[in-house]
N, C-alpha and C positions, 0 to 999 in steps of 0.2 A: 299184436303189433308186429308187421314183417320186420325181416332183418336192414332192409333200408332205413326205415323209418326211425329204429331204435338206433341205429346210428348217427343220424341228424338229428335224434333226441338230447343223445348224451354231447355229440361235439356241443351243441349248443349251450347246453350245461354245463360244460368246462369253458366255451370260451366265457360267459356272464362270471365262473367263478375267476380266473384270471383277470379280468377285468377287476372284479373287485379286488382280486390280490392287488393288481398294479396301484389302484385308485387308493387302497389302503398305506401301500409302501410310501406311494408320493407323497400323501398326506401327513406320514413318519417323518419325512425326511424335512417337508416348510417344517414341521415341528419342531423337528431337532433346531435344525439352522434357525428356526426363530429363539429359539433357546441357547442357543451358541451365541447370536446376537448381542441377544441379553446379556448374558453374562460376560460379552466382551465388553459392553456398555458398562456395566457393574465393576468391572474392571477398571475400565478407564478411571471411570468417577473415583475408586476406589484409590488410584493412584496421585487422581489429581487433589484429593483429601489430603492424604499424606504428605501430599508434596506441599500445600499450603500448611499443613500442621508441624510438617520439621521447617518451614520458611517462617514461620510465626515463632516456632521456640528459638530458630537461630538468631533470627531479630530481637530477640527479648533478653537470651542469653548474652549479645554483644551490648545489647542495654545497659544490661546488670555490671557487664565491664566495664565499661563508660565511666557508669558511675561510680562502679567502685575503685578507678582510678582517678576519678575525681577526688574522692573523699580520699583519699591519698594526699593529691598534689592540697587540697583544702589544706591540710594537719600541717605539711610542710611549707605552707605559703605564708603560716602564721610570723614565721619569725625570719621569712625569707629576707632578702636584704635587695635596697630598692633603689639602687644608685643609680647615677649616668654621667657621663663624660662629654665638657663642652667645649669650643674652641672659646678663650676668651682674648685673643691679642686684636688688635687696632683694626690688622688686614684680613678679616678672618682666616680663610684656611691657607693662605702662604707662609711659606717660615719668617719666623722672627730672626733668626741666626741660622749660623751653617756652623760645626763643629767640626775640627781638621787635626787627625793625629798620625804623622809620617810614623814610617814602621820603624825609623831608630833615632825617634824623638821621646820627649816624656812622657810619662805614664798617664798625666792628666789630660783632656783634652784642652784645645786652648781655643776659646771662643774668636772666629772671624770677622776681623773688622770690614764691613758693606763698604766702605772706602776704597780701599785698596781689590784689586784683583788677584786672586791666588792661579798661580799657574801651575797645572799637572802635567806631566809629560811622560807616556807608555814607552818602555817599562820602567822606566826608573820609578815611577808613583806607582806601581802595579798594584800594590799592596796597601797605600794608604787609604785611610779610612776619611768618609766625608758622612756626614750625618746631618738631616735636617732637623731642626728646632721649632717647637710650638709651644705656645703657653695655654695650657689646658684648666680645668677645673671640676672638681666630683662633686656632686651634689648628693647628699644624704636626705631622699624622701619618707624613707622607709622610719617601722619604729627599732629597730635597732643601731646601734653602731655597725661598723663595717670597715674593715681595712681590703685598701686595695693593693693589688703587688703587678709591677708590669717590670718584663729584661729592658723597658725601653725609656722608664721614669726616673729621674733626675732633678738635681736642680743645682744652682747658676751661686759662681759666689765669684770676687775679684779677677774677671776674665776667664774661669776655667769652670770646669760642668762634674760634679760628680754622679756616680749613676745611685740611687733610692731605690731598696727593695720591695719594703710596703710603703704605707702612709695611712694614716687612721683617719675615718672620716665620720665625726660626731652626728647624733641623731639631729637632722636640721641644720645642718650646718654644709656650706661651703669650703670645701680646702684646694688650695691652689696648689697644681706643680707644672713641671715642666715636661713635654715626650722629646724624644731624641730618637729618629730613625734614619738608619742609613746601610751603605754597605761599602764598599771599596772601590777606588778609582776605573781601576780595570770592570768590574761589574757594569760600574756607572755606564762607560765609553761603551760594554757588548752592546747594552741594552739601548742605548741611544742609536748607536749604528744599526744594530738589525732590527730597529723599529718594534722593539719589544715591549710587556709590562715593564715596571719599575720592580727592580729587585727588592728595594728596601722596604720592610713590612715589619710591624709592630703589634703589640694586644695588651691587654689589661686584662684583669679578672679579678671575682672576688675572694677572700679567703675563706674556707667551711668553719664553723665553731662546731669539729667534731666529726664522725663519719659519715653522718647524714641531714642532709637539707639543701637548700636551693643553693644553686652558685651560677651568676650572671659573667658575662666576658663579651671579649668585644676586638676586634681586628681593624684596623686601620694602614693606611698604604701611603706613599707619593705616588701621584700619580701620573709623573714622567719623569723623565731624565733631570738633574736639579744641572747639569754639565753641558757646555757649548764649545763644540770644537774653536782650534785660534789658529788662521791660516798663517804659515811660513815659519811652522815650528822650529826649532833649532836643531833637537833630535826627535824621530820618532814621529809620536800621535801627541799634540798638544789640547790640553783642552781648560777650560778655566770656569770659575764660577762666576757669574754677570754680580757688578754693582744693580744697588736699587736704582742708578740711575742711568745705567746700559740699558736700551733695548734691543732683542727685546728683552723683556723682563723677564725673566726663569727662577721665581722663586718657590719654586715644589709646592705646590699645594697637595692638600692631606685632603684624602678620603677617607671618611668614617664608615665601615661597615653596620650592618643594623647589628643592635644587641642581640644575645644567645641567651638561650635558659636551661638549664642542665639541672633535674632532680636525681639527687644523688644519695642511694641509700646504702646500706655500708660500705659506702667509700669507691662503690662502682656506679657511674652512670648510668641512669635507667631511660633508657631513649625511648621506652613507650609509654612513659608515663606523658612528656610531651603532648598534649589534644592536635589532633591532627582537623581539618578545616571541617569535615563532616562531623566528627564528633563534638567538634566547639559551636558546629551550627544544632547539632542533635540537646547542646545541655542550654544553648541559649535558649531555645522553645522550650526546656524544663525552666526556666526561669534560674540558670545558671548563670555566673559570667567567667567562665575561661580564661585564663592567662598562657595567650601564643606568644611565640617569638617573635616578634620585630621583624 
């Protein structure tokens, strides 16, 4: 074989083995990447496992809280106390009386006679006090007794009002009393002129038998100014409370806010024990019934 020959022999022989070099490296390389693939796929899945297995234990874990704040609020609901508060006077929610004690008059209040007009005049009244009257009543559902204590409960004897700190109210029974809420002249007048809420606001609650167990409360308001300015006052800002038979008629109607429910174990409120609207829908489907707040 001449020396040409043997040359175009061997190129030819190195180009077929590169060839196959190349055709073998390529075929390395789908391989790998199809193997890199894989295992990013393996991956993936391998996360989305996880991710369903810690979503499945955290769902099951808030379950077990649920419920184990259920079985909580259960133990304490035993002897919870089951009262409410209602308007019982003629006119439902307007007052029955207005209560008026000047800041260097008597100690007692002295009950307003709807006849007459009482006239206040800023500042000299700056300071007296006007408080609205309703005649209320507690009803005792529950199986326990239950005393209730409100800064705003009272009752009425020979024209004067003294203020009641509790009053006991028998399993199944009705007890009658009277609320008193108000605040001072000058307040009355801000809040009438700059078109504000009504100052005067009151609440009730129950008392604990102890440092742990349920305890209900409740807030209630007037709901406007009970005061009407009176043109060509003599001094000052004149303002007066209307007869029943002045219009218009301004007799402070009361707003009852919704009832509260507070589990209280030694002695501090526990605001999570409260079921909040998912978990009260979560233990209804358990064939639970939930006690929310009002």
């Amino acid at each position: 074989m001449d020396l040409a020959t043997s040359v175009a022999f061997w190129s030819a022989i190195a180009t077929a083995c590169s060839a196959v070099f190349i055709g073998w490296q390529a075929w390395e390389t789908r391989r790998t990447a199809q193997a890199s693939r894989k295992a990013a796929t393996d991956s993936r899945d391998a996360v989305k496992i996880a991710n369903a297995t810690l979503e499945l234990a955290t769902e099951q874990a808030q379950q077990s809280a649920i419920l184990v704040k259920d079985s909580i609020r259960a133990r304490l609901d035993i002897k919870a106390p089951a009262v409410s508060m209602t308007i019982r006077q003629k006119h439902s929610d307007t007052a029955v009386d207005f209560l008026i004690k000047r800041h260097d008059g008597p100690q007692a209040f002295g009950v307003m006679d709807f006849a007459e007009d009482a006239l206040f005049e800023l500042p000299r009244d700056n300071d007296t006090l006007i408080y609205a009257v309703y005649e209320v009543a507690f009803h005792n559902d529950g199986l326990v007794p239950v005393s209730v204590r409100s800064a705003s409960m009272g009752s009425r004897s020979g024209g004067f009002f003294r203020w009641l700190d509790t009053i006991r109210v028998p399993v199944g029974e009705s007890v009658n009393a009277v609320m008193a809420i108000g605040t001072s002249v000058e307040e009355w007048a801000m809040a009438l002129d700059n078109k504000t809420p009504s100052p005067a606001r009151g609440f009730w609650e129950t008392v604990r038998n102890g440092e742990t167990g349920v305890q209900l409360s409740q807030e209630f308001h007037v709901e406007a100014p009970m005061i009407q300015p009176v043109e060509g006052g003599s001094n000052g800002d004149t303002y007066r409370i209307p007869g029943r038979t002045r219009a218009p008629r301004m007799l402070a109607s009361i707003v009852i806010d919704a009832q509260e429910r507070a589990y209280v174990i030694a002695g501090i409120p526990v605001e999570s024990l409260v079921p909040t609207v998912e978990e009260a829908d979560m233990l209804t489907q358990r064939g639970h019934q939930p006690i929310l707040n009002n």
